[in-house]
C-alpha positions as CSV (number, residue, x, y, z in Angstrom):
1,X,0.0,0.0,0.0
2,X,1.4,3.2,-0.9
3,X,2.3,6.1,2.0
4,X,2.4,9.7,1.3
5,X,3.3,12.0,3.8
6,X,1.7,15.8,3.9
7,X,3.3,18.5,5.9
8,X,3.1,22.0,6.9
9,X,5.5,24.9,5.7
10,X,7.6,24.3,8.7
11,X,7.4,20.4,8.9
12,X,6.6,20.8,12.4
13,X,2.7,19.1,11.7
14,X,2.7,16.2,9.5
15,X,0.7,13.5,8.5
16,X,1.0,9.7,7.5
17,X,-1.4,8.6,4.6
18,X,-2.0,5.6,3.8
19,X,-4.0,4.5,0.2
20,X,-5.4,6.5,-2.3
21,X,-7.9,9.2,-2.0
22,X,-11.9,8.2,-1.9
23,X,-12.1,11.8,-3.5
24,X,-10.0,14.6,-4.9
25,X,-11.5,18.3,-5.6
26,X,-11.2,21.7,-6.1
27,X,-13.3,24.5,-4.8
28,X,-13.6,28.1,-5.8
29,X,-15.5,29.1,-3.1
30,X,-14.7,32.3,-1.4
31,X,-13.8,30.9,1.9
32,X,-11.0,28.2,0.2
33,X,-9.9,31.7,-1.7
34,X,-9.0,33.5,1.9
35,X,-8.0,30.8,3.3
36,X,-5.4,30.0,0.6
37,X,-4.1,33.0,-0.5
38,X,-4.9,31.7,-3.9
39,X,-7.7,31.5,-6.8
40,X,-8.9,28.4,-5.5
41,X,-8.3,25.2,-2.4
42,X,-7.7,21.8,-3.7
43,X,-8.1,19.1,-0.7
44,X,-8.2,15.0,-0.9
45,X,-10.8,13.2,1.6
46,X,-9.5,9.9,3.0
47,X,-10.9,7.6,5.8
48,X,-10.0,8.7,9.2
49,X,-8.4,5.0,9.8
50,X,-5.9,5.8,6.7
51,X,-4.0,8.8,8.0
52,X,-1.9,9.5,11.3
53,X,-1.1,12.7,12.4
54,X,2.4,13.9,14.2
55,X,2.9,17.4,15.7
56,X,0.7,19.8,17.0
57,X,-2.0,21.9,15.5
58,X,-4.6,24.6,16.3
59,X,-8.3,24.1,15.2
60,X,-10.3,27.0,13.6
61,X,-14.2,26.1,13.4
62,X,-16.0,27.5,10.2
63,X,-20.0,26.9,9.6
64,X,-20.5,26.5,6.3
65,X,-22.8,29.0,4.2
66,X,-24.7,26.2,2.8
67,X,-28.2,25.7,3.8
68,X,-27.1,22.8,6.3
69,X,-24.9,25.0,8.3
70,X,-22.5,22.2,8.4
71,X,-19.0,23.1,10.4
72,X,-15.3,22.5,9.1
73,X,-12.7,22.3,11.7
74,X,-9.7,23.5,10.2
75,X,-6.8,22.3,11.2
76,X,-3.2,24.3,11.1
77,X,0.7,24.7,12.3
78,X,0.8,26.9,15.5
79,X,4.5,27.9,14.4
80,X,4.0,28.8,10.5
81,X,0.5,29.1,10.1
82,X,0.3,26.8,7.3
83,X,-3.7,24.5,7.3
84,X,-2.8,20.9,6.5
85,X,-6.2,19.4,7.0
86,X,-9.6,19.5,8.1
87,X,-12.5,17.3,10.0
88,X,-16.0,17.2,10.2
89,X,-17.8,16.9,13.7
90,X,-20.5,15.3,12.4
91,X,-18.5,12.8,9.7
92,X,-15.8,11.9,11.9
93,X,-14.6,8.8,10.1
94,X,-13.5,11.8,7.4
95,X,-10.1,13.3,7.1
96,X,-9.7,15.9,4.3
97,X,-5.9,16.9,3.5
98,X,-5.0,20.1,1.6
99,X,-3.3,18.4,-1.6
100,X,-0.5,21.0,-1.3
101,X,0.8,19.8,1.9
102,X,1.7,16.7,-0.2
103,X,4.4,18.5,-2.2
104,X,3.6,15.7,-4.5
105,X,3.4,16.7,-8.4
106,X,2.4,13.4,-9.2
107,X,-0.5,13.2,-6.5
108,X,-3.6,12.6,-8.3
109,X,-5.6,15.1,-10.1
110,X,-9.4,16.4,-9.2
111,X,-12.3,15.1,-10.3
112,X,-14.8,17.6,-9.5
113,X,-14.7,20.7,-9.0
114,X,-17.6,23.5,-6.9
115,X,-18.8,26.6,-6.5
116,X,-18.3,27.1,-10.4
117,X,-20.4,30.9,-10.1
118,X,-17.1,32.1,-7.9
119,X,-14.2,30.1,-10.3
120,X,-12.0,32.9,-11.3
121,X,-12.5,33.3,-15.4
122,X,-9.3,33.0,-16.2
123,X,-9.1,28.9,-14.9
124,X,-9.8,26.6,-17.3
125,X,-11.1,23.0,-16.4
126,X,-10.4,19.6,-17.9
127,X,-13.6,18.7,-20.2
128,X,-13.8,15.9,-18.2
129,X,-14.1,16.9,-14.6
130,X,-17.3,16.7,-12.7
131,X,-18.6,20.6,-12.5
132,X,-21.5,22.4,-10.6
133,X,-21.7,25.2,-13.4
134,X,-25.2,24.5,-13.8
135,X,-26.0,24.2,-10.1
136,X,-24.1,27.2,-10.5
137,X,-27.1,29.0,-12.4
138,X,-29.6,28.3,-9.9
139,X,-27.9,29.1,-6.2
140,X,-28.5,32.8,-6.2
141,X,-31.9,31.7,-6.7
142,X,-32.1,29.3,-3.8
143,X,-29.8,31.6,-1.7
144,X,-32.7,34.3,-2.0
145,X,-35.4,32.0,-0.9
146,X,-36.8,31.9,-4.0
147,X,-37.5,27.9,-4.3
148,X,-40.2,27.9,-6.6
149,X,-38.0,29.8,-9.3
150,X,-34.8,28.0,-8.8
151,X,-37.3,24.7,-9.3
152,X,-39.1,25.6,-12.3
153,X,-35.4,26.9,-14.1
154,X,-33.9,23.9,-12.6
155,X,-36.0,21.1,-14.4
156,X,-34.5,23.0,-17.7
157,X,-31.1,22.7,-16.5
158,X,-31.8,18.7,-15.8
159,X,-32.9,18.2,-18.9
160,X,-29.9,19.1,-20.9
161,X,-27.8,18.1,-18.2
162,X,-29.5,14.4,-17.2
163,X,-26.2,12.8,-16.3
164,X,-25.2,15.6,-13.8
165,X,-26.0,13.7,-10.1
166,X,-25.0,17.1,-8.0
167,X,-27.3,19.4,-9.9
168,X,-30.6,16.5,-10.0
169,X,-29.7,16.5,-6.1
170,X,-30.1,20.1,-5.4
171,X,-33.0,20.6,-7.7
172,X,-34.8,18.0,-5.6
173,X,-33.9,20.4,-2.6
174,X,-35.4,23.1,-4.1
175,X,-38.5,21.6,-5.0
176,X,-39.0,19.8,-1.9
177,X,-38.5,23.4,0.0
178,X,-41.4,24.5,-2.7
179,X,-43.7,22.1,-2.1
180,X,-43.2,19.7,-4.6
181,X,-42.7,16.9,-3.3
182,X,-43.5,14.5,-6.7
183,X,-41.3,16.4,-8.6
184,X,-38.1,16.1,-5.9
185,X,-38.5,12.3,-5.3
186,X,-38.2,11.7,-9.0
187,X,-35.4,13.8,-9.4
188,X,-33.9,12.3,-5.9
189,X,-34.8,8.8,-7.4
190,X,-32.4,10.1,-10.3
191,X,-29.4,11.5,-8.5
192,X,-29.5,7.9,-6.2
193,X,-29.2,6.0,-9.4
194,X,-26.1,7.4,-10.7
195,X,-24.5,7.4,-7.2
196,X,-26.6,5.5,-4.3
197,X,-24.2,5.6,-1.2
198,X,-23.3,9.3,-1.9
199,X,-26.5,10.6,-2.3
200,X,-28.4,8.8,0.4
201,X,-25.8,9.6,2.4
202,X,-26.4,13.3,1.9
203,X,-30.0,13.1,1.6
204,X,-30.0,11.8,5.3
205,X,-28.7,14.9,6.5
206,X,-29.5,17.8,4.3
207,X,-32.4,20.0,6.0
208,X,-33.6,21.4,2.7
209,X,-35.6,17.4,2.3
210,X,-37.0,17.7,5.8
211,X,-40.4,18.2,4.0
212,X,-40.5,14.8,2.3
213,X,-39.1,12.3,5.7
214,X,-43.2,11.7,5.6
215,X,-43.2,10.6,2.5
216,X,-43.4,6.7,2.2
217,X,-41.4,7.3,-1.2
218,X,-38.6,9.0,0.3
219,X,-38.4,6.4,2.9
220,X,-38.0,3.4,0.5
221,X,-35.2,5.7,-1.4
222,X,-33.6,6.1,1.3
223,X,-33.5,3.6,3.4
C-alpha cells in the first residue's frame, strides 16, 4: 500500500497517509480563496483509519454558508500558520488533507470541481471533470429564498444536463423546499441512481428534504 506523507511549511505538523484518495476536488469558493491565498483550495478526503497525524496543530471552526450549516474544523501549524487538514464533527470517520501539503506533483488530479459561479475566469477545467456550473445558475436563486423559481429553471437545467447527479440532487432540494414533493423524489430517485451511497448519504442529512421524511417514497429511497 502506498504512504504519502503531507506536511506544513515548517514540517513541524505532519501526516501519514496511507492508500489512495476516496475523493479529490477543487473549490472556488470564497472561503477556500481566503484561506489560501490563492484563486482556488484543492483538498483529498481519505478515511480517518488511513491517515496519522504527528505534531501539533490549532483548530479553527468554520460553519458553512450552505443551507445545512454544516461546520469544518480546520486544522493548522501553530509555528508557520500553514492548514494541513480538516474534519467534520459530524462525519468523523472523514479526514480531508490540503493536496498542497503533499508536495507531490504526481498526487492525483481532481475530479470535481464546486462553487463554479465564484471560479475565477481566467481557470480553465479539464472537459472531463465533474462541475456544478449548472447548479451554479440556480444558487443565487435558492440563496434568495426563491424555491419555486430555482425549481421551475432547474427542471430545464436537468434536462440538458441528465447525467449531472449534484445538480438532479439540489434541484430536488429546491422543490422539496417548494412544495413539490412528486417532482423532488423523481429527481432524488435520479441523482441515487447514478451514485446511491453518496446521495443517500447526503440526503439523510441535508435539512432542505426535511419536507419529504413523511413521504413513504422518500423512505424506500432512502432507506
Amino acid at each position: 500500500m502506498d504512504t504519502r506523507e503531507a506536511a506544513c511549511s515548517c514540517g513541524q505538523l505532519r501526516l501519514e497517509v496511507r492508500g489512495e484518495p476516496s475523493h479529490v476536488g477543487i473549490c472556488h469558493c470564497l472561503a477556500c480563496q481566503r484561506r489560501t491565498g490563492s484563486a482556488f483550495g484543492m483538498q483529498a478526503g481519505f478515511e480517518a483509519g488511513q491517515v496519522t497525524v504527528a505534531g501539533r496543530h490549532h483548530d479553527y471552526p468554520r460553519t458553512s454558508d450552505e443551507a445545512d450549516r454544516k461546520v469544518h474544523v480546520f486544522h493548522f501549524c501553530p509555528e508557520c500558520g500553514s492548514t494541513v487538514f480538516y474534519t467534520e464533527p459530524d462525519e468523523p470517520g472523514l479526514v480531508v488533507v490540503m493536496v498542497g501539503a503533499f508536495a507531490d506533483p504526481s498526487f492525483p488530479p481532481p475530479r470535481e470541481s464546486g462553487y463554479g459561479d465564484r471560479r475565477h475566469p481566467w481557470v480553465v477545467l479539464p472537459e472531463d471533470m465533474v462541475t456544478d456550473e449548472a447548479w451554479a445558475q440556480l444558487r443565487g436563486l435558492y440563496e434568495a429564498g426563491r424555491y419555486d423559481e430555482a425549481a421551475r429553471h432547474g427542471r430545464e437545467l436537468v434536462e440538458t444536463n441528465p447525467g449531472d447527479g449534484r445538480l438532479l440532487f439540489n434541484v430536488a432540494c429546491c422543490e422539496s423546499l417548494a412544495g413539490r414533493s412528486g417532482d423532488a423524489i423523481e429527481h432524488l430517485r435520479r441523482a441515487i441512481a447514478l451514485d446511491p451511497d453518496g446521495v443517500r448519504s447526503l440526503a439523510r442529512g441535508d435539512a432542505d428534504l426535511d419536507p419529504l421524511r413523511g413521504e413513504p417514497a422518500f423512505r424506500d429511497l432512502i432507506g
